[in-house]
N, C-alpha and C positions, 0 to 999 in steps of 0.2 A: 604803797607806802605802809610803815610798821610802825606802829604808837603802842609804846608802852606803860602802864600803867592805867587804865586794863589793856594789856597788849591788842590789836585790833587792826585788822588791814583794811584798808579804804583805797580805791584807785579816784584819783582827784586831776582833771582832766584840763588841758592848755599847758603850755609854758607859765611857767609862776618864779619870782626870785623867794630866795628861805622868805624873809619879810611878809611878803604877799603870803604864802601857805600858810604861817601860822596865824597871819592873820583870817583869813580864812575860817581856819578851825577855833578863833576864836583863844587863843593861845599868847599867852604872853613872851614876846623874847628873851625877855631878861632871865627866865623862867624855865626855856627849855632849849635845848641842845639841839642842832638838826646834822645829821650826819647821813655821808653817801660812802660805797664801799670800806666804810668803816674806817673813811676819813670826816672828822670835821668841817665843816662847811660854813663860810659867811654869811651875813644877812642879804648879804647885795648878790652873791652867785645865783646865777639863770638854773630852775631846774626843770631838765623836758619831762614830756609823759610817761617816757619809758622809761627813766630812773627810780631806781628801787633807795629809801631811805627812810631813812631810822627817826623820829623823832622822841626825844625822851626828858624829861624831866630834872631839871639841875639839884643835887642835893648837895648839901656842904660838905665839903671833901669830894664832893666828885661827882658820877653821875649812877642812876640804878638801871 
């Protein structure tokens, strides 16, 4: 997994829905963007172990 702002990779292990992960890390949804192959992603979508994604930061007009 890739979190930006300070960029930083974490391998975060089980099945988790986006919801569950950010929860996790302690992250607000409303607040951050979760994205896979540099598609957008729901709060309710399954993500396995070996999925590589983006999580990043909502800024007004868009994201950084």
């Amino acid at each position: 997994m890739i979190l930006r702002n300070p960029r930083r990779e974490l391998d975060i292990s089980g099945p988790k829905t986006v919801i569950n992960l950010l929860a996790t890390l302690d992250l607000n949804r409303e607040a951050h963007l979760v994205m896979r192959d540099g598609e957008l992603i729901p709060g309710d979508a399954a993500l396995g172990e070996d999925d590589v994604i983006e999580v990043r930061p909502v800024i007004s007009g868009g994201f950084s």
